[in-house]
C-alpha positions in Angstrom: -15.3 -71.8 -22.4 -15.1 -70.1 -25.9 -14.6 -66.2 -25.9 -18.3 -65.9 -27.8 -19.7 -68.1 -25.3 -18.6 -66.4 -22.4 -19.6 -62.9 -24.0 -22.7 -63.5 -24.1 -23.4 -65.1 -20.5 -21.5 -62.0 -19.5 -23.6 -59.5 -21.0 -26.9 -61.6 -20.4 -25.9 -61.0 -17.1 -25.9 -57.6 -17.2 -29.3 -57.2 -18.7 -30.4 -59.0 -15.4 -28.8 -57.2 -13.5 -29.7 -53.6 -15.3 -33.1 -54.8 -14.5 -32.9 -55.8 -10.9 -31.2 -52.2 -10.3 -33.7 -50.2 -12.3 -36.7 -51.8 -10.5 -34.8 -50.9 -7.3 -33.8 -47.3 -8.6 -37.0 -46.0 -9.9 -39.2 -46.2 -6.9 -37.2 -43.1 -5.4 -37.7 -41.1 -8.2 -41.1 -41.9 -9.0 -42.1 -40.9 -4.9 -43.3 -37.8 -5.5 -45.9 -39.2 -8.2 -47.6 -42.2 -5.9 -47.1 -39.9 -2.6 -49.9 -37.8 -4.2 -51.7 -40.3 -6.3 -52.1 -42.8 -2.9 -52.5 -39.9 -0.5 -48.9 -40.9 1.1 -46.6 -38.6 2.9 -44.0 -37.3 1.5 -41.8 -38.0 4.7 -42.7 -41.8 4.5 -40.8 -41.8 1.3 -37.7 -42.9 2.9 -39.9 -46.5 4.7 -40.8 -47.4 1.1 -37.1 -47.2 -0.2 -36.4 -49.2 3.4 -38.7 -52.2 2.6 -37.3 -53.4 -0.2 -33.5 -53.1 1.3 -34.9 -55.0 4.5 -36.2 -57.4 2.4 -33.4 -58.0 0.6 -31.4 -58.5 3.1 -33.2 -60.9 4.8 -33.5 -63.0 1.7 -30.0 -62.9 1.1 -29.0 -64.3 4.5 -31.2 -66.8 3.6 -30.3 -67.5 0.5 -26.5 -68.2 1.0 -26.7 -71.6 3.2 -29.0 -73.3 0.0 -28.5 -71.1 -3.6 -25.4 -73.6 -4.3 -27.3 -76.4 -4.3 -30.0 -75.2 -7.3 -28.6 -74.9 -10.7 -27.7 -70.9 -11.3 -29.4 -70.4 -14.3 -32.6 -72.3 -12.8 -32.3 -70.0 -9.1 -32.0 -67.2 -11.4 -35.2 -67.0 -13.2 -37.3 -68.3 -10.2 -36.2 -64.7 -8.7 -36.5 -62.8 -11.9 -39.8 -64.1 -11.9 -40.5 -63.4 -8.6 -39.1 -60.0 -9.0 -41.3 -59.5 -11.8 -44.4 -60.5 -10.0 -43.5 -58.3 -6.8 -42.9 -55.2 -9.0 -46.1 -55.8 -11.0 -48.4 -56.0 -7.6 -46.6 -52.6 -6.8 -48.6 -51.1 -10.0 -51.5 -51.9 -7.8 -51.3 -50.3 -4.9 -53.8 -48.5 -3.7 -52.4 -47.0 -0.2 -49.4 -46.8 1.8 -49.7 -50.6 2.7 -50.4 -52.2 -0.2 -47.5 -50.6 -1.8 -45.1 -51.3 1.2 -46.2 -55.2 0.7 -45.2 -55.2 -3.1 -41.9 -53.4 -2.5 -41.1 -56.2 0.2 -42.5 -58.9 -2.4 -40.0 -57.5 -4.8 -37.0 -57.0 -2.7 -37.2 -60.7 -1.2 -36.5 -61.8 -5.2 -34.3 -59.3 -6.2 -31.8 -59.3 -3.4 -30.7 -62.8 -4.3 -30.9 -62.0 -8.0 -27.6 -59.7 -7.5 -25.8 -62.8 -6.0 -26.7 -65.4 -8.2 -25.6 -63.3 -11.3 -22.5 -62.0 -9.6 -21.9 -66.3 -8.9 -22.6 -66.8 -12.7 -19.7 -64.9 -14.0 -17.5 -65.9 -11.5 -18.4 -69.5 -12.1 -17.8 -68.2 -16.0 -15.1 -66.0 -16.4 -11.6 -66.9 -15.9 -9.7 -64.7 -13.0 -7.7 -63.0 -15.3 -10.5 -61.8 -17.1 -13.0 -61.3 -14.6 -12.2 -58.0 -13.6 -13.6 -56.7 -16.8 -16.4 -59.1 -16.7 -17.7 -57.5 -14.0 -17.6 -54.1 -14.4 -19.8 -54.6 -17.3 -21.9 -55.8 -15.1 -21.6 -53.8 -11.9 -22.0 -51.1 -14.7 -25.9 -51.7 -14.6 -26.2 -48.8 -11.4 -24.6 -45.8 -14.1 -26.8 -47.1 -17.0 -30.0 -47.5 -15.6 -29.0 -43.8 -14.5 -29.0 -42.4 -17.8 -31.5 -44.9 -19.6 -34.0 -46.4 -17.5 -35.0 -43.7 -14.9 -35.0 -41.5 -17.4 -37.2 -43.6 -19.3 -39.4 -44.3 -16.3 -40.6 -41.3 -15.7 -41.1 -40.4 -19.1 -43.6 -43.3 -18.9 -45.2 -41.9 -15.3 -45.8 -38.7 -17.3 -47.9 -40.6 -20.2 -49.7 -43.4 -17.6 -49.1 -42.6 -14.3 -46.9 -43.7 -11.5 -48.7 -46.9 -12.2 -47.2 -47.4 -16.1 -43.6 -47.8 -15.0 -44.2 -50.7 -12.4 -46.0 -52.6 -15.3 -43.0 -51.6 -17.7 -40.0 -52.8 -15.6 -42.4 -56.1 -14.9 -43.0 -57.2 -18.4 -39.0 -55.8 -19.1 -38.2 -58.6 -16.4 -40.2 -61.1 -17.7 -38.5 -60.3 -21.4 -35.1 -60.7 -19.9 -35.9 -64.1 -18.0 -36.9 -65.4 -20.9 -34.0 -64.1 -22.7 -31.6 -65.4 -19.7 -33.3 -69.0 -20.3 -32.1 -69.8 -23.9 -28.5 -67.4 -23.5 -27.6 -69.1 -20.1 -26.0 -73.0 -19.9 -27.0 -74.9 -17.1 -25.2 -74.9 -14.8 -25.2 -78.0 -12.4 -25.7 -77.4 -8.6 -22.4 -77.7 -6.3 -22.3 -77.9 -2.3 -23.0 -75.3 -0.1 -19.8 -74.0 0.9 -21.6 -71.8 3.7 -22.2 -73.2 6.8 -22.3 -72.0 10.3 -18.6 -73.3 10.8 -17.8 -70.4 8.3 -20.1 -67.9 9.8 -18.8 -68.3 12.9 -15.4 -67.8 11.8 -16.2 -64.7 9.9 -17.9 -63.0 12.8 -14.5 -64.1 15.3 -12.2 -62.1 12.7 -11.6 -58.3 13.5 -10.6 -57.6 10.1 -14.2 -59.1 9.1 -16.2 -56.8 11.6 -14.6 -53.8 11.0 -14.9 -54.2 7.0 -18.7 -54.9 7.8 -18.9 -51.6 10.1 -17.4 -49.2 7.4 -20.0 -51.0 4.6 -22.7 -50.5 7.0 -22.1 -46.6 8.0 -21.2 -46.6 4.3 -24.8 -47.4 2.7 -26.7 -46.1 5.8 -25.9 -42.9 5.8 -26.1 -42.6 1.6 -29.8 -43.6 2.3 -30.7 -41.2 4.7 -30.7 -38.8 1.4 -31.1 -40.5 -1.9 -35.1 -41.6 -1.0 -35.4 -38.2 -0.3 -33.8 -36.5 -3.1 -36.6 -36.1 -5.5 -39.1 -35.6 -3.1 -36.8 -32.9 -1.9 -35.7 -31.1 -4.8 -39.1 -30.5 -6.5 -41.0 -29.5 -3.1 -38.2 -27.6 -1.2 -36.2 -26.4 -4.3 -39.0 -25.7 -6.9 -37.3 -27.8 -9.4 -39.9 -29.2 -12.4 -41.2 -32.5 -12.1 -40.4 -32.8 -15.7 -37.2 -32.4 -15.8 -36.3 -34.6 -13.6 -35.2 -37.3 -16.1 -32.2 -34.7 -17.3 -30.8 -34.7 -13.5 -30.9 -38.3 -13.1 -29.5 -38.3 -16.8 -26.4 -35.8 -15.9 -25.9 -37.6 -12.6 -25.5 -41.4 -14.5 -23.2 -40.0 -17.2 -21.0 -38.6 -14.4 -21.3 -41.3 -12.5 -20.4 -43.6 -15.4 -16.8 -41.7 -16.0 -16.2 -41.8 -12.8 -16.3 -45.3 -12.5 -14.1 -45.8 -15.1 -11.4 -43.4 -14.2 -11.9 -44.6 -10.3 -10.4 -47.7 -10.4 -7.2 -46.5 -11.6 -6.8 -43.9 -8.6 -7.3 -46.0 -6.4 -4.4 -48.2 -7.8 -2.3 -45.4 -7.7 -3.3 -43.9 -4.3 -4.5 -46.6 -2.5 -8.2 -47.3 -1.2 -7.9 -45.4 2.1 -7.2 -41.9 0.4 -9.3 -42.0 -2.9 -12.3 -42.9 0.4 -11.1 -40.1 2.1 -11.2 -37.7 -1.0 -14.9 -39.0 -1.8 -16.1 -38.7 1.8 -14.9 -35.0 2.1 -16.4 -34.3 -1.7 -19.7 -35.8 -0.2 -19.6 -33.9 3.2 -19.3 -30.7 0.8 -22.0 -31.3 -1.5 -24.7 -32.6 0.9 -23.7 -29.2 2.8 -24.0 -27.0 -0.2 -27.1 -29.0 -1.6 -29.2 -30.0 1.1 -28.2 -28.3 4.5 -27.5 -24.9 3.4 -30.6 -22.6 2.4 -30.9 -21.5 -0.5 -28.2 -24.2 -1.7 -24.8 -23.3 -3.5 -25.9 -25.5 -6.4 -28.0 -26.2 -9.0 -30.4 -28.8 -8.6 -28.5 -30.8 -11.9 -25.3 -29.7 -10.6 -26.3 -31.2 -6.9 -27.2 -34.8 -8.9 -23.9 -34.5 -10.7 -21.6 -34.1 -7.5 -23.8 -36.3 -5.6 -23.8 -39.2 -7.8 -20.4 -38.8 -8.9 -18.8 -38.7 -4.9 -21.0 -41.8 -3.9 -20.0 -43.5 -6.7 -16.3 -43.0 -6.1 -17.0 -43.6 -2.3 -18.8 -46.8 -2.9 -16.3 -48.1 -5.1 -13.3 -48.0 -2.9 -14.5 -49.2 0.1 -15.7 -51.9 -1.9 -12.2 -52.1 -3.1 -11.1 -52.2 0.4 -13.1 -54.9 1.6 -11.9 -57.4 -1.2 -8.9 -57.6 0.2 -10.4 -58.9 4.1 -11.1 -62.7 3.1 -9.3 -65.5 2.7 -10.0 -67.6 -0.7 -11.9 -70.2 1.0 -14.0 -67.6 3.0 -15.0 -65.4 0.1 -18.1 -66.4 -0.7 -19.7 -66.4 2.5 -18.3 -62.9 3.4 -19.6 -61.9 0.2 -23.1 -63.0 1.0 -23.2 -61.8 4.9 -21.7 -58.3 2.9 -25.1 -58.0 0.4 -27.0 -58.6 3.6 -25.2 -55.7 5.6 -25.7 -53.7 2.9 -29.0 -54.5 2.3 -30.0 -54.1 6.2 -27.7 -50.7 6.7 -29.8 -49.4 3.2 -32.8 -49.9 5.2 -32.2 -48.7 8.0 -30.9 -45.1 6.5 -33.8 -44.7 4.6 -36.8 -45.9 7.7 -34.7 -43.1 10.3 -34.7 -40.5 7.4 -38.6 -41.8 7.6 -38.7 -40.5 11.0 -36.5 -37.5 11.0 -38.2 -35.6 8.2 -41.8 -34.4 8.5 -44.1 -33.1 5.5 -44.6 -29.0 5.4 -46.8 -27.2 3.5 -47.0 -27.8 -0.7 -45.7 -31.1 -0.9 -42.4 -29.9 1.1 -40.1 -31.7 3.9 -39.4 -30.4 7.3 -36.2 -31.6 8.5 -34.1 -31.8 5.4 -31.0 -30.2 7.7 -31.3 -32.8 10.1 -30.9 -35.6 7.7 -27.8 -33.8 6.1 -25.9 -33.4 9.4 -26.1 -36.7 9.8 -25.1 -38.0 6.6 -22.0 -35.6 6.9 -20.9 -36.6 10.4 -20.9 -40.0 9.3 -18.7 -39.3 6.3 -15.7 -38.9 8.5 -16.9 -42.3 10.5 -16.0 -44.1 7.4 -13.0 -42.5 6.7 -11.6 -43.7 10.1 -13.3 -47.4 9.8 -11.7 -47.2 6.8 -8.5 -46.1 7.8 -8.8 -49.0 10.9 -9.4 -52.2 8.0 -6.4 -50.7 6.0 -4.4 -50.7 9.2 -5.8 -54.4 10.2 -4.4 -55.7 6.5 -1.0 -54.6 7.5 -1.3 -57.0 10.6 1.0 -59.8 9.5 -1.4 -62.6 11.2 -5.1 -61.7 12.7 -5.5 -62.7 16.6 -8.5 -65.0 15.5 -8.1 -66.5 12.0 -4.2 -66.9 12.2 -2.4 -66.6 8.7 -3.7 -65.2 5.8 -3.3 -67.0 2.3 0.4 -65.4 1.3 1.6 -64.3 5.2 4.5 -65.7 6.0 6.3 -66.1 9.6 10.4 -64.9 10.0 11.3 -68.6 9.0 9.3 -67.8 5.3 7.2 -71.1 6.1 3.1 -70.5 5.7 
């Protein structure tokens, strides 16, 4: 494929994928506004967040034994369409309910959206070029940080909580339409995932464990980020109007530290640039969130927040490429964005139950939460530490051989 041609599937990609994250971002920060608008508790925050995640994951299982067989571009608007309708039905709401349906509306079309656009580029984009590929377009999470949060709740303070949901809808519907005449076709192959696969995957330790350190991983982030703007303007006084300059700080920071990440962890290895972010986290939901009053400042508490989950979240997802087989990749890949999906929420629906609303808008419980995040930090540093150890194994007790192993005679 030509260099111009593959640019621009590559950053048409992106645009979806910006979208899909910022329709999944903005809910958290934009809690606060509907808690009061739809007479919502503030410590039900955390279920909202959950829905969409458990929705997501569910329609991801799903959607890995059939999405090969539909043309990509095709499967990719139906579920930006669908996305767009879910998040437009969110606008709305008019109670807890009603706003729990929509979220799980939109988070049955835009957890597939992810995999189909990550499948695009791979399909696309030759291996030796791919890494770059998609970093552009993993890059959606830091730049809908600094542009479209930002940008959302500038529009909740001119309409309402309602104003954004429209927004994001008719953005979606822009960028389908865009993705329509910018994508190729792209003809329909055979499902590589079948149950054969799945019950191979599930037989291999190195599988498991890389699955139980994603899992602790993403769970115990989302026992805290639902909770953080709810948190932060109740508990810590900070302005509801500024906000957009936290989220803005913490995506800038976020954004270097994706780009310098990758290259510590070539140099230091997975396991230790994970152990580094882990502890960093452990400190700062300690000094932000556990202790009273807190060590930081509330834009200083986004910055370190953002920047150690980002650096966290990138090398165990570093880590984990390195557990399948070639042939097995794309099924682990799907059965990952379901883990993921499923541990995001589940973080978020016990944060649900272990916080409480106080007086003035405020949550009871905050310490609670933070314990728990911290004590699981050092639960992924040992899973962690247990996958590295299981890609040293020369051959796994299940699976046999992996693709390069070789026995003392040097034959596969």
């Amino acid at each position: 494929m030509k260099a111009g041609s593959e640019s621009r599937i590559v950053w048409t990609v992106a645009a979806v994928q910006f979208v899909n994250v910022i329709d999944f971002m903005m809910v958290m920060p934009l809690g606060p506004r509907f808690a009061r608008a739809l007479t919502i508790s503030e410590s039900d925050l955390g279920a909202i967040g959950g829905a969409y995640t458990g929705a997501a994951a569910i329609s991801g299982l799903i959607g890995a034994f059939f999405l090969d067989r539909f043309d990509r571009r095709r499967a990719l608007m139906v579920v930006m369409l669908g996305l767009s309708i879910g998040t437009a039905v969110g606008g709305f709401a008019t109670g807890f309910g009603t706003l729990i349906a929509a979220r799980i509306l939109a988070g049955f079309f835009g957890g597939p959206a992810t995999s189909i656009a990550l499948s695009i580029v791979t399909d696309t984009v030759p291996e030796a070029r791919r890494g770059q590929a998609l970093s552009k377009v993993m890059g959606a999470f830091s730049i809908a940080s600094i542009l479209g949060v930002p940008a959302g709740l500038k529009l909740a303070e001119i309409g309402g909580f309602r104003l954004p949901f429209f927004g994001i809808a008719a953005l979606c519907l822009v960028t389908t339409a865009v993705g329509q005449m910018l994508l190729p076709a792209m003809p329909p192959r055979r499902a590589r995932f079948d149950r054969t696969t799945l019950s191979t995957l599930f037989q291999s330790k190195r599988t498991l464990t890389s699955y139980a350190v994603t899992a602790v991983m993403m769970a115990s982030g989302f026992l805290v980020v639902p909770n953080i703007a709810a948190y932060v303007q109740g508990n810590l006084g900070f302005p509801e109007r500024d906000l957009p300059w936290a989220y803005l700080a913490g995506g800038f920071a976020s954004a270097f530290t994706m780009a310098i990440g990758g290259r510590l962890i070539d140099r230091f290895g997975s396991l230790v640039v994970t152990a580094l972010a882990c502890t960093m986290l452990a400190a700062v939901i300690y000094g932000g969130f556990i202790h009273t009053p807190p060590y930081f400042s509330v834009i200083l508490i986004f910055v370190l927040f953002m920047v150690s989950m980002s650096l966290r979240n990138l090398s165990v997802n570093t880590l984990s490429t390195k557990v399948p087989r070639p042939h097995e990749r794309a099924g682990f890949m799907s059965l990952q964005s379901c883990v993921q999906h499923m541990a995001c929420a589940l973080g978020a629906f016990v944060s649900s139950r272990l916080l409480t609303a106080g007086p003035n808008h405020t949550l009871v419980g905050m310490s609670v939460v933070g314990w728990a995040c911290v004590g699981l930090q050092f639960v992924v540093i040992v899973i962690s530490a247990i996958v590295e150890r299981n890609l040293l194994r020369p051959v796994d007790t299940i699976l046999g051989p992996r693709l390069g192993d070789t026995n003392e005679g040097g034959k596969p």
